[in-house]
C-alpha positions as CSV (number, residue, x, y, z in Angstrom):
1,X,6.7,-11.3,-30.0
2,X,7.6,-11.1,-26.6
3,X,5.7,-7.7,-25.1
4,X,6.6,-8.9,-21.2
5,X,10.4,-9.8,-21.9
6,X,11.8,-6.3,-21.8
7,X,9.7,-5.4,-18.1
8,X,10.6,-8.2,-16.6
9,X,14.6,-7.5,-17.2
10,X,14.3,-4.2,-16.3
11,X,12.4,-5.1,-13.0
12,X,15.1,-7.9,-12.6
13,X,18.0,-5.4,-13.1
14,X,16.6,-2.9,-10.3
15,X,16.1,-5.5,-7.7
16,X,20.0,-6.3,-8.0
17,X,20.6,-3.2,-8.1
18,X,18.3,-2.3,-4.4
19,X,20.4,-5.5,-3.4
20,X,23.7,-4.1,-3.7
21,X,22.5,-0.5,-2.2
22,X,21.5,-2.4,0.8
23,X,24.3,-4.5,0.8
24,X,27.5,-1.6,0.6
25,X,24.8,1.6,2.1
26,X,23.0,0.3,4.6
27,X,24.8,-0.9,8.3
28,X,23.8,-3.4,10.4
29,X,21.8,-2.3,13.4
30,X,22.0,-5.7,15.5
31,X,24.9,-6.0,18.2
32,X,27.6,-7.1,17.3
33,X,27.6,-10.2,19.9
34,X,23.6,-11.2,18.7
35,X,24.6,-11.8,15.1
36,X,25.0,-15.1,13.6
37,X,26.7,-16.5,10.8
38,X,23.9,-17.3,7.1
39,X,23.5,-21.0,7.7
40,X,20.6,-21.8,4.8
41,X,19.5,-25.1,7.0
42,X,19.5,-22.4,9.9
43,X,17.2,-20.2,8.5
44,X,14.9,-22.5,6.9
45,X,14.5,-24.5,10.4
46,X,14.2,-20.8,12.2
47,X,11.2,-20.1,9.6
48,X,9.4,-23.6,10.1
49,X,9.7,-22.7,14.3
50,X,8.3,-19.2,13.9
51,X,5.5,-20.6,11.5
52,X,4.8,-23.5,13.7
53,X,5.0,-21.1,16.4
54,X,2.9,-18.1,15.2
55,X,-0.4,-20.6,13.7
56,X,-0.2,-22.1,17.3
57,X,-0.8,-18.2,19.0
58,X,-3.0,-17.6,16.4
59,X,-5.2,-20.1,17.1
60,X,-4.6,-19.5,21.2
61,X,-5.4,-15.5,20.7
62,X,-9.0,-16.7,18.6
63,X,-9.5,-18.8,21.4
64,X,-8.9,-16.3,24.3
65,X,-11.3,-13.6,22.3
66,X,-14.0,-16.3,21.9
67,X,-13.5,-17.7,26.0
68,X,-12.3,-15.0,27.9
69,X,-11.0,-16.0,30.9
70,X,-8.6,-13.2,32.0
71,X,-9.0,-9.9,33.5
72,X,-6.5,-6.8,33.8
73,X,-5.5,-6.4,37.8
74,X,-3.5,-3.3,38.8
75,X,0.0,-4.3,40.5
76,X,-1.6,-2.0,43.5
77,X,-3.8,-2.9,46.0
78,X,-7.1,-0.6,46.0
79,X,-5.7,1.2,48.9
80,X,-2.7,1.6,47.9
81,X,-4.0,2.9,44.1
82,X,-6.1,4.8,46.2
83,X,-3.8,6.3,48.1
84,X,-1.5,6.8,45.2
85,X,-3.8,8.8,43.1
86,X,-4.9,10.6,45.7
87,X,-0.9,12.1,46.5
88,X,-0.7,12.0,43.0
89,X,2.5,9.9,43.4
90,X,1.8,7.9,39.8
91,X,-0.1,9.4,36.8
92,X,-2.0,6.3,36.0
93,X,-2.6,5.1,32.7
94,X,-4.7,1.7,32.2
95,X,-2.7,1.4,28.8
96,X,0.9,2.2,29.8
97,X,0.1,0.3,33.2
98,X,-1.6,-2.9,31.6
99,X,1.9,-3.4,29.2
100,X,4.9,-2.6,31.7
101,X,5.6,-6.1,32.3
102,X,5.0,-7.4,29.1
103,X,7.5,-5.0,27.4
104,X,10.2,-7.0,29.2
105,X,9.1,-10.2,27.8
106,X,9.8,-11.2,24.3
107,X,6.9,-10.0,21.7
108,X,4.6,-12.6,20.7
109,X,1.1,-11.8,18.4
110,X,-1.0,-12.0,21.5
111,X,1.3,-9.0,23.2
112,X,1.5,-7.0,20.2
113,X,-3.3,-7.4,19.0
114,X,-3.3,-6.7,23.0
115,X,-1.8,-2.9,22.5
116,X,-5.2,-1.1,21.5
117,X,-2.8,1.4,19.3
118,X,-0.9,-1.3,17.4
119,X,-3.8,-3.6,16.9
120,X,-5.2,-0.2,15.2
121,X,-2.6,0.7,13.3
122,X,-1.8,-2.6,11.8
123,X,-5.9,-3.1,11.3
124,X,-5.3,0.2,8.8
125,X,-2.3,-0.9,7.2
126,X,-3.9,-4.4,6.2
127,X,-7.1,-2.5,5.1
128,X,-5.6,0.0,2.9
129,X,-3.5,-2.6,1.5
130,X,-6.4,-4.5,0.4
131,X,-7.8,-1.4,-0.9
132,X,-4.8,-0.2,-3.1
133,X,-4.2,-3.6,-4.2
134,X,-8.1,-3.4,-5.1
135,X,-7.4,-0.4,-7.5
136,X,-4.6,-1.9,-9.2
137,X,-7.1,-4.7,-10.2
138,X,-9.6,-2.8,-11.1
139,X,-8.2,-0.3,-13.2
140,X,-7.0,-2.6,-16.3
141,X,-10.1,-4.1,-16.4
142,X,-12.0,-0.7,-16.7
143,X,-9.9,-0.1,-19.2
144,X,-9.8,-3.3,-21.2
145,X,-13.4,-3.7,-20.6
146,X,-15.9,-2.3,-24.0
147,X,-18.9,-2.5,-22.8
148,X,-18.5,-0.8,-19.5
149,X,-15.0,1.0,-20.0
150,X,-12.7,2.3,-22.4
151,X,-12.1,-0.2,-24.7
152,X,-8.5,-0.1,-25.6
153,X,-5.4,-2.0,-26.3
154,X,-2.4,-3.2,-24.4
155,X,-0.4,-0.7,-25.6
156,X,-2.7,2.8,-25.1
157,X,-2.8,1.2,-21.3
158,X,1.2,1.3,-21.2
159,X,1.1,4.4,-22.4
160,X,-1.4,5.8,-20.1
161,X,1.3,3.6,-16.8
162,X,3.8,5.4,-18.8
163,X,2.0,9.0,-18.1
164,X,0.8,7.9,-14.5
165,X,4.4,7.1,-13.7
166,X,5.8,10.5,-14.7
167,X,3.4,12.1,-13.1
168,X,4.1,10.4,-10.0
169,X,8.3,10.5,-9.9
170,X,7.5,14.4,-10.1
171,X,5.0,14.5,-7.2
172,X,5.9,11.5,-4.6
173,X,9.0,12.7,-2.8
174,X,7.9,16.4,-3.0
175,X,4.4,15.6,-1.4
176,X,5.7,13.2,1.2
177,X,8.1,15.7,2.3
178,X,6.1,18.6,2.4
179,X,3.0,16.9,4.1
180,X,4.9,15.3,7.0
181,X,7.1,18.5,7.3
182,X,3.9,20.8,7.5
183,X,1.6,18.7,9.6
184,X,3.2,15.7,11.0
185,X,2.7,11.7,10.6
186,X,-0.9,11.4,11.2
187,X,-2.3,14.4,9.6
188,X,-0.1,13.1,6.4
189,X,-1.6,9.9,7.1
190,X,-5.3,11.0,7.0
191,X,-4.8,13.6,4.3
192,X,-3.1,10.5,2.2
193,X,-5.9,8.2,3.3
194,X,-8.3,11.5,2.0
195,X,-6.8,11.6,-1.3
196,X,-6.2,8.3,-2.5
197,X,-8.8,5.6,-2.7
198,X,-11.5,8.4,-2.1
199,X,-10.4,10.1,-5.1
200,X,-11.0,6.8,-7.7
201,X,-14.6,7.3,-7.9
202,X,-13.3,10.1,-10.6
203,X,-11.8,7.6,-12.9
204,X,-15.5,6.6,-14.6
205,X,-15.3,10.4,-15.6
206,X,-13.0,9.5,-18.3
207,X,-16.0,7.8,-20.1
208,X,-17.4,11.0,-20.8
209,X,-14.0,12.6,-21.8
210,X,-13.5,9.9,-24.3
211,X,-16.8,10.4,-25.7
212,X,-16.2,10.9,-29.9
213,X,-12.9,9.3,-29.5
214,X,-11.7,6.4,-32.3
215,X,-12.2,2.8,-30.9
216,X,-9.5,1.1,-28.9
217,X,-8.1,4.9,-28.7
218,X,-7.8,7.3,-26.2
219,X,-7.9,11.4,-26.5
220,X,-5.2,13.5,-25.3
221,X,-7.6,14.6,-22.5
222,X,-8.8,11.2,-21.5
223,X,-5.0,10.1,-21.0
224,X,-4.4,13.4,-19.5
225,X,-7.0,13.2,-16.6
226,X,-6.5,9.6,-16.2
227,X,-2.8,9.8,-15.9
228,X,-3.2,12.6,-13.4
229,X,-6.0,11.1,-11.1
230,X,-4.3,7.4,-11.2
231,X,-1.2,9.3,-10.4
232,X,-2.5,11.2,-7.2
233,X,-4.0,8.2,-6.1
234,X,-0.5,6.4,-6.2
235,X,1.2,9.6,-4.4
236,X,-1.1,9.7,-1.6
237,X,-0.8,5.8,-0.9
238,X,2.7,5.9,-0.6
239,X,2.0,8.9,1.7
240,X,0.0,6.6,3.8
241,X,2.2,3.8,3.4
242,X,5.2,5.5,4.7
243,X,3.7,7.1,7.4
244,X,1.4,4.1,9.2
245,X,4.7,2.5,9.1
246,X,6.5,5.1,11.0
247,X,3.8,5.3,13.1
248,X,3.3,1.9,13.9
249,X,6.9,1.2,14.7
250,X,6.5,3.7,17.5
251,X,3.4,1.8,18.8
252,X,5.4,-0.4,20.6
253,X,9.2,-0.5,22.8
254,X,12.0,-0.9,20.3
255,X,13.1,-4.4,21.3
256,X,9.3,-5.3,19.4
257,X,9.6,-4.0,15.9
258,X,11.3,-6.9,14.4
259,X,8.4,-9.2,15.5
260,X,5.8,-6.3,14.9
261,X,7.1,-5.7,11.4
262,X,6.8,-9.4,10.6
263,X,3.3,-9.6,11.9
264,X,2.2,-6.3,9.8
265,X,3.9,-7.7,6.9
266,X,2.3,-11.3,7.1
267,X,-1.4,-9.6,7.7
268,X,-0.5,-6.8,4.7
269,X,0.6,-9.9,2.4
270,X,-2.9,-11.7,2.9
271,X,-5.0,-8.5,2.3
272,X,-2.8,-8.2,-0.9
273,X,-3.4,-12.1,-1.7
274,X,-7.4,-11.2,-1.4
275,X,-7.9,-7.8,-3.1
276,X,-7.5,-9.2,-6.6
277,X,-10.2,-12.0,-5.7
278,X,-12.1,-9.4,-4.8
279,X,-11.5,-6.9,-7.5
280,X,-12.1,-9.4,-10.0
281,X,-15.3,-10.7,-8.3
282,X,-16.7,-6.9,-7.9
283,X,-15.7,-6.2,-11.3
284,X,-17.4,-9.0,-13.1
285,X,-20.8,-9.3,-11.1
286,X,-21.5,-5.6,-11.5
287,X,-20.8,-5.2,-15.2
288,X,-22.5,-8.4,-16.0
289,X,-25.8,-7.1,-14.3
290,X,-26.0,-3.7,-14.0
291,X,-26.5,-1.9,-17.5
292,X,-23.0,-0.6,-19.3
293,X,-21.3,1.8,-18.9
294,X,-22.7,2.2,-15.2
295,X,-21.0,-1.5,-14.2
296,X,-18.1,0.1,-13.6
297,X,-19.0,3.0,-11.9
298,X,-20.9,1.2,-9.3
299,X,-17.3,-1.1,-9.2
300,X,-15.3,2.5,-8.0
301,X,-18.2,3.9,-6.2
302,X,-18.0,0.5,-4.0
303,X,-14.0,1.0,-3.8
304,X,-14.3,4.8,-2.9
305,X,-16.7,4.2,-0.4
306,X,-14.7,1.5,1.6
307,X,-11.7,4.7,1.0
308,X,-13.7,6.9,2.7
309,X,-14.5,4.5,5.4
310,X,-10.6,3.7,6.4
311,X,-10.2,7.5,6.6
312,X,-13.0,8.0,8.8
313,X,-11.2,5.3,11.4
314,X,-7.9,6.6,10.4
315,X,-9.5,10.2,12.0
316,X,-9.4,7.9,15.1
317,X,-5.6,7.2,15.7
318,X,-4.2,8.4,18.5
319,X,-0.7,9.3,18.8
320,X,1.2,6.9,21.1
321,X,1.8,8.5,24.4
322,X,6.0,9.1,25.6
323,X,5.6,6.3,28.1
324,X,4.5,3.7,24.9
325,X,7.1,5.5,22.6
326,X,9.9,4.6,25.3
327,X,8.5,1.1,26.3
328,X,7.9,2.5,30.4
């Protein structure tokens, strides 16, 4: 009678429980002298300021892409540049040069989009976000769908989450590991980006697989591939999601990652907002024109494509140099 009661305690029961690991595992990074007692009236007032404050360099950054009005101008002198790279006194680099003053200053959105290597980085994370959250859309609907998917009930889909989830508690850890151990964060990050949303455009597949199979059923085949290909794609995002965080955080001095994090995590929580918009908008305009069962291949050909698009950029990170690591 109540099919959503039992998932919804279970999710409930380990959130407390990540609380309290948190809470007794984890120690507090901030100096001791910069903390500040929980004050709720505090907290809401500090999260009205930094909203206040973030729409109001929002709208300055659109403004200053629109009007430019600023230029970059080297601290030297030409001669004295000149002369400098001539001796070879400084190794000058436009990047590292153009951000040495601002890493003193506290971070604000228009310091961290001006980085070239954070803007990218975040510009992937918010993508693939929107992509994965995309998927997730998509894929009950393919398999709810009878005309141009599989057809079957509530419960052969939790069974199929319940074989997709397996699947993935076996491979996650081992393949994060293992990737980042044998070829570092950005070749995990591009193989991840490879092997994830690319690799959906194989779900239609189970069409033919389930061919002969009972209505509202699936075959032992059908849930088998499924489960597996659903599964890899979830593997390989969390590979990407763990590593373009790691990577991003060393984008930018130390002293920025609290503000950086926040800004990723408000962009990455509006790409999540839109994907299911979108997803469900994809989803229903291609099945309702293009002849079944090929609606919902076009729907995963679209999604794969856009995949193979974000790996194709993700080819182009570049790996900070020491000087941006160490905020010089």
């Amino acid at each position: 009678e109540f099919p959503y009661f039992l998932p919804n305690i279970f999710g409930t029961i380990m959130c407390l429980a990540g609380y309290f690991l948190v809470y007794f595992g984890v120690p507090e990074t901030l100096p001791e002298e910069k903390r500040r007692e929980f004050r709720i009236g505090e907290v809401v007032y500090s999260c009205y300021r930094s909203c206040c404050q973030s729409i109001v360099e929002i709208v300055q950054s659109i403004s200053s892409w629109i009007h430019p009005t600023t230029e970059y101008q080297s601290p030297l002198s030409n001669n004295e540049e000149e002369h400098s790279l001539e001796n070879g006194s400084i190794n000058y680099q436009p990047d590292v040069q153009k951000h040495i003053h601002d890493d003193d200053k506290p971070a604000t959105i228009r310091s961290l989009w001006s980085r070239p290597s954070t803007r990218q980085h975040m510009l992937i994370y918010w993508l693939y976000s929107f992509l994965v959250i995309s998927v997730d859309e998509v894929f009950p609907l393919f398999c709810i769908s009878k005309e141009s998917g599989l057809g079957i009930q509530e419960q052969r889909i939790g069974n199929l989450l319940t074989a997709t989830g397996l699947c993935y508690l076996v491979m996650q850890y081992v393949v994060l590991t293992k990737l980042v151990e044998s070829y570092g964060f950005y070749k995990a990050l591009r193989i991840g980006a490879l092997c994830s949303i690319p690799v959906v455009c194989l779900i239609p597949l189970s069409l033919l697989t389930n061919m002969g199979a009972e209505i509202g059923t699936l075959t032992w085949s059908s849930l088998s591939f499924l489960g597996l290909v659903y599964a890899t794609t979830r593997v390989f995002s969390s590979v990407v999601f763990s590593t373009i965080t790691m990577t991003t955080n060393r984008t930018v001095p130390s002293h920025h990652r609290a503000t950086m994090n926040g800004l990723s995590m408000l962009g990455g929580s509006l790409a999540k907002a839109a994907g299911p918009a979108f997803a469900g908008v994809l989803f229903s305009v291609s099945v309702g024109t293009i002849p079944p069962p090929y609606g919902s291949v076009v729907v995963y050909g679209i999604i794969s494509l856009m995949g193979v698009g974000l790996y194709m950029q993700a080819t182009r990170l570049e790996e900070p140099s020491l000087d941006e690591i160490e905020g010089k």
